[in-house]
N, C-alpha and C positions, 0 to 999 in steps of 0.2 A: 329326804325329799324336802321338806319344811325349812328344814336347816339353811340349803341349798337357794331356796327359794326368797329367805330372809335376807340372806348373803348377797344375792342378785337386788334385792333395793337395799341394800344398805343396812338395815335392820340392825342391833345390838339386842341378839336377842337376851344376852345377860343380864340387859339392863330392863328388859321387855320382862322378865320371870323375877328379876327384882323386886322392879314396882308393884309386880302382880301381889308376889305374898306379904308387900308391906298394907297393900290396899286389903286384904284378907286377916292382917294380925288386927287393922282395925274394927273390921267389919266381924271377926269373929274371936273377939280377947280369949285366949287359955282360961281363964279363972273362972268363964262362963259356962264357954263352949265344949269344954273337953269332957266328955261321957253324956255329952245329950244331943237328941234328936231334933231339936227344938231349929224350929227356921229362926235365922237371922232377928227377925222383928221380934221373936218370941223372946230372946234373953233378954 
């Protein structure tokens, strides 16, 4: 449905889940994040 709905305006959603986890490798680096619980602001 989402899919669909993307498709209908246009949307690239490849490009939409891209950005996503590029904005997430910043927002959460491996070297910090990986085995803690800790919010964003915390590492």
């Amino acid at each position: 449905m989402c899919l669909l709905i993307a498709d209908n305006y246009g949307l690239d959603v490849k490009q939409i889940i891209s950005d996503k986890i590029e904005k997430n490798k910043k927002k959460y680096p491996i070297s910090k994040a990986k085995g803690s619980s800790k919010k964003y602001t915390e590492l």
